[in-house]
DSSP file (Angstrom, degrees, kcal/mol; ACC not computed):
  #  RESIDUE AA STRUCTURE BP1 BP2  ACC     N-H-->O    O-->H-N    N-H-->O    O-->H-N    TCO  KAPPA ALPHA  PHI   PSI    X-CA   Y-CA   Z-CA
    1    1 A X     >        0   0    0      0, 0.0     4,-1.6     0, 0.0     5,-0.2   0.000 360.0 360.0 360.0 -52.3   10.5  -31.2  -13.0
    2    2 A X  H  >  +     0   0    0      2,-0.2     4,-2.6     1,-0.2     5,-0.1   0.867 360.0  55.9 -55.6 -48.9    7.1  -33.0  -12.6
    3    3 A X  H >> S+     0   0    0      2,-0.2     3,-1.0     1,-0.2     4,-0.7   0.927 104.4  47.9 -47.2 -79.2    8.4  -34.3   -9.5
    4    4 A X  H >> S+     0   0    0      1,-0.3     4,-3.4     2,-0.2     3,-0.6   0.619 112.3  52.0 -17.8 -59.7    9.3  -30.9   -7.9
    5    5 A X  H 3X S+     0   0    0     -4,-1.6     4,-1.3     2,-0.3    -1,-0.3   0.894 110.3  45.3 -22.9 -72.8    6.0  -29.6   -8.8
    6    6 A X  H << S+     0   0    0     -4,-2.6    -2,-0.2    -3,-1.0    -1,-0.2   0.717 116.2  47.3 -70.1  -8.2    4.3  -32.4   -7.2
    7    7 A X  H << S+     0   0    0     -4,-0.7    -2,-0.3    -3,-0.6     4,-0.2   0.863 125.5  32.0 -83.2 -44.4    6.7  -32.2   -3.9
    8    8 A X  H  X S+     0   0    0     -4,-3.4     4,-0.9     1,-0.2    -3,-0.2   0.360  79.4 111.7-110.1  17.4    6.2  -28.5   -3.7
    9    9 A X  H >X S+     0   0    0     -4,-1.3     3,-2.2     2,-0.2     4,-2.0   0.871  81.9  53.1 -26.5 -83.3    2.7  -27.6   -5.0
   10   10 A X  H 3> S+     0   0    0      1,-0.3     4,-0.5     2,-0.2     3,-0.3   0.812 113.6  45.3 -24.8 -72.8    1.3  -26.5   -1.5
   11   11 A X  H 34 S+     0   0    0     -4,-0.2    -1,-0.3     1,-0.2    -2,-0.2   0.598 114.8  49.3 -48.5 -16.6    4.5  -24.0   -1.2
   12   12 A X  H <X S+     0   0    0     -3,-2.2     4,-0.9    -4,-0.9    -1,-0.2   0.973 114.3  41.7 -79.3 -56.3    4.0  -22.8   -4.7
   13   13 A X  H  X S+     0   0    0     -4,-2.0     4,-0.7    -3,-0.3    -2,-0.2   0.501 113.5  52.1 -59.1 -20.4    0.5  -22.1   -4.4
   14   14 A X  H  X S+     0   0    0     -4,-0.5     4,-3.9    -5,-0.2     5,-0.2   0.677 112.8  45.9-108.2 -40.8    0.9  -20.4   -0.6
   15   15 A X  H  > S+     0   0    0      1,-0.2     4,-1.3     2,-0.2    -2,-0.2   0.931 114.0  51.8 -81.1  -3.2    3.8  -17.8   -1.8
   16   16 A X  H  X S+     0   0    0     -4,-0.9     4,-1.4     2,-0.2    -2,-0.2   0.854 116.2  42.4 -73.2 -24.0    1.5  -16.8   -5.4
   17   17 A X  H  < S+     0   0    0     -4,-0.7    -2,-0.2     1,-0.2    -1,-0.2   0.921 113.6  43.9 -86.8 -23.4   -0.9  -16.2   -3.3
   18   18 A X  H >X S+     0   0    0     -4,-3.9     4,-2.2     2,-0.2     3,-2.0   0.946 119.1  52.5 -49.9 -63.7    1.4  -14.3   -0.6
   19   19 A X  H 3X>S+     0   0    0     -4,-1.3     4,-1.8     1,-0.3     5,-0.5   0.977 109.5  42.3 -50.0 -99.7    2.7  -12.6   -3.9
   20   20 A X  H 3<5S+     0   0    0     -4,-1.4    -1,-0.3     1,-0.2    -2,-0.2   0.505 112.9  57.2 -45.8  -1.9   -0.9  -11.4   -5.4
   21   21 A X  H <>5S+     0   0    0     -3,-2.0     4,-1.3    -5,-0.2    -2,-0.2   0.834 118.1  33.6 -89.2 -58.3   -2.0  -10.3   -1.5
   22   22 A X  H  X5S+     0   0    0     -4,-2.2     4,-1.3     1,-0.3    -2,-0.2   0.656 114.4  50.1 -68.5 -17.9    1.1   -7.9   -1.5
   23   23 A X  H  X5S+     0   0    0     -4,-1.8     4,-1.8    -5,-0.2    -1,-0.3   0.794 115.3  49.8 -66.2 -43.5    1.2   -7.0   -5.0
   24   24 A X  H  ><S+     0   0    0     -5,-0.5     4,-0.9     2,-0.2    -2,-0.2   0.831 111.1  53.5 -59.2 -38.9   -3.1   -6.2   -4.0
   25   25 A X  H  X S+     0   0    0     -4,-1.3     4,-2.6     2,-0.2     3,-0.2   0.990 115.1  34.3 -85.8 -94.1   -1.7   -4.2   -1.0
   26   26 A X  H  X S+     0   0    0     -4,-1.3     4,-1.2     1,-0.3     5,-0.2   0.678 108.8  64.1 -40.8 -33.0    0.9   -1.8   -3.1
   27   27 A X  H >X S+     0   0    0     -4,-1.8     3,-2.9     1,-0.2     4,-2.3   0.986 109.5  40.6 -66.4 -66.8   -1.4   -1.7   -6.0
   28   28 A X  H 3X S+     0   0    0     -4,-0.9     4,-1.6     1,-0.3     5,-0.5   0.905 110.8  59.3 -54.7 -25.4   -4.0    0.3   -3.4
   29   29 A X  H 3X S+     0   0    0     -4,-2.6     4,-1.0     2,-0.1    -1,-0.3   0.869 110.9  35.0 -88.9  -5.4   -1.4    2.2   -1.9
   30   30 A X  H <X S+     0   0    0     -3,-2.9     4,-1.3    -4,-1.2     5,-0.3   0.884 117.0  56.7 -99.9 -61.4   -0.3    3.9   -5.2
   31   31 A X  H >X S+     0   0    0     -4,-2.3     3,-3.9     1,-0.2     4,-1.6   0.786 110.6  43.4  -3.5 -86.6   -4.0    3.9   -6.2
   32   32 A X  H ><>S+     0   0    0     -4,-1.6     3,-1.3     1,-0.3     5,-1.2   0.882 111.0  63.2 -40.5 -63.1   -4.7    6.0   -2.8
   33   33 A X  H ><5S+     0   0    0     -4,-1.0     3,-0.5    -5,-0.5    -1,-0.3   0.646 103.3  43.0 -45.8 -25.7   -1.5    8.0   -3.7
   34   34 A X  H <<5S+     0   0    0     -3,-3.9    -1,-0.3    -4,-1.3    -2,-0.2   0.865 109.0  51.6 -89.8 -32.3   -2.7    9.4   -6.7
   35   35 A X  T <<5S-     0   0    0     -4,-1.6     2,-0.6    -3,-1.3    -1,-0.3  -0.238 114.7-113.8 -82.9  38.0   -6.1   10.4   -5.8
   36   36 A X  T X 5S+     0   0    0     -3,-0.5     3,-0.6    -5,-0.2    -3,-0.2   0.358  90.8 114.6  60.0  -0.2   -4.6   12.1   -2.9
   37   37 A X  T 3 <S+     0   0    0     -5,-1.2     3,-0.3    -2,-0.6    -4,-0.2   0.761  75.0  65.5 -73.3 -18.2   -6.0   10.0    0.0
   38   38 A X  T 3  S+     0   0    0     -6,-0.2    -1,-0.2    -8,-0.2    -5,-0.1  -0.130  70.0 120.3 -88.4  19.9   -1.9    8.8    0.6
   39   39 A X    <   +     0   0    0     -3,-0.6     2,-0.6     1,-0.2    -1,-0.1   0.759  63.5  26.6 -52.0 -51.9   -0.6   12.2    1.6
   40   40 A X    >   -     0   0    0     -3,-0.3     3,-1.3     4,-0.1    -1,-0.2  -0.964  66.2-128.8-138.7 146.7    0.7   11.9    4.7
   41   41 A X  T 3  S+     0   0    0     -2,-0.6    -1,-0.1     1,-0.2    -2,-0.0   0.363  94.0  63.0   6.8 -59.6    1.9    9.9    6.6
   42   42 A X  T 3  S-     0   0    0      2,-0.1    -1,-0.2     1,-0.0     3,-0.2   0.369  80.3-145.9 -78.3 -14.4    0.2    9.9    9.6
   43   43 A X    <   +     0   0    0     -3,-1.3    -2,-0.1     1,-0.2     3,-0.1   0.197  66.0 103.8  37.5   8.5   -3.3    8.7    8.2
   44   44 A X  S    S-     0   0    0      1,-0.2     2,-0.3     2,-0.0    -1,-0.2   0.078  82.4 -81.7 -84.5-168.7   -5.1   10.7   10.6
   45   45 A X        -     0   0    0     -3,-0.2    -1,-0.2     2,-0.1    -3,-0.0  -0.757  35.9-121.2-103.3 164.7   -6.9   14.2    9.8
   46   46 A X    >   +     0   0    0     -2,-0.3     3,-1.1     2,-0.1     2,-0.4   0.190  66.1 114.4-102.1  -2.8   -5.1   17.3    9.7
   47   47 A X  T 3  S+     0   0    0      1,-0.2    -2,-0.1     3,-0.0     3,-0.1  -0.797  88.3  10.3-100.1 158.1   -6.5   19.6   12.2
   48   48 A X  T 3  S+     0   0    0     -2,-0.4     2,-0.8     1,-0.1    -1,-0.2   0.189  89.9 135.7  14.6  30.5   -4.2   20.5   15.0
   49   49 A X    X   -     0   0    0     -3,-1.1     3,-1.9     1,-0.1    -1,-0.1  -0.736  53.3-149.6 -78.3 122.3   -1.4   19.0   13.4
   50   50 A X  T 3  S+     0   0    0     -2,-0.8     3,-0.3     1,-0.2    -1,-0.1   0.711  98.5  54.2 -30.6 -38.1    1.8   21.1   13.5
   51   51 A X  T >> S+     0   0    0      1,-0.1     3,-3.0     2,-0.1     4,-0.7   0.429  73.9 105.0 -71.8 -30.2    2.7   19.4   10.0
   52   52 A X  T <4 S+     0   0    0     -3,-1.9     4,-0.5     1,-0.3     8,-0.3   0.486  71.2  56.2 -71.8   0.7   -0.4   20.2    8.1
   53   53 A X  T 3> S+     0   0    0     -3,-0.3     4,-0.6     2,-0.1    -1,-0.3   0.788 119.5  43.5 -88.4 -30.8    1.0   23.2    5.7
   54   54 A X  T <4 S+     0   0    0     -3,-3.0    -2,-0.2     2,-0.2    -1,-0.1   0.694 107.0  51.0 -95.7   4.5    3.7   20.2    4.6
   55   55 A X  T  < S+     0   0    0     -4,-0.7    -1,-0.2     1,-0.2    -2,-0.1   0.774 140.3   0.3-103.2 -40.6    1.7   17.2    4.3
   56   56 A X  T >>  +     0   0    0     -4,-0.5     4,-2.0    -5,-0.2     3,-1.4  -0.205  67.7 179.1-160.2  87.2   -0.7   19.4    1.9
   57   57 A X  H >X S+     0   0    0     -4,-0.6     3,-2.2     1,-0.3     4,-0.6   0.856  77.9  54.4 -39.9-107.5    0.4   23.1    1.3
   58   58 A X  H 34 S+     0   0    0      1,-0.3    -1,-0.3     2,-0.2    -5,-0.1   0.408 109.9  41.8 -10.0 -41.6   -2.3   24.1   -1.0
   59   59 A X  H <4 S+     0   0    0     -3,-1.4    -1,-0.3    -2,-0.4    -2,-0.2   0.918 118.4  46.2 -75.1 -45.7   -5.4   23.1    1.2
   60   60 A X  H << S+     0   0    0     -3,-2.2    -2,-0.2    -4,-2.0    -1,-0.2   0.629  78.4 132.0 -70.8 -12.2   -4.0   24.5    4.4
   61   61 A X     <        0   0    0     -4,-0.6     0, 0.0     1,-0.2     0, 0.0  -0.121 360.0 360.0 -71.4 156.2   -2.6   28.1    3.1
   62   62 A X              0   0    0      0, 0.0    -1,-0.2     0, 0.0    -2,-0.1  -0.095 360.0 360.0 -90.9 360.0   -3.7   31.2    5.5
């Protein structure tokens, strides 16, 4: 076991840290998602989009 560990350190170390960037990534996108910055899609702003009554009904209504 101690062997393995000392052959593959570097690789262990490279994918937690691959691991804890993309876990950091998702974390912010469900964050964003809740406070309502992750609405649509498109990440842009909503005037002249055709789309904007589906991407957030409530804000847009006439």
């Amino acid at each position: 076991m101690l062997t393995f560990l000392s052959q593959h350190g570097g690789e262990i170390v490279v994918c937690l840290v691959l691991l804890l960037i993309v876990a950091a990534i998702i974390l912010r996108m469900v964050k964003d998602r809740r406070s309502g910055k992750g609405g649509c899609s498109c990440g842009g702003g909503c005037g002249g989009c055709p789309n904007a009554g589906a991407c957030h009904p409530k804000t847009h209504e006439k």
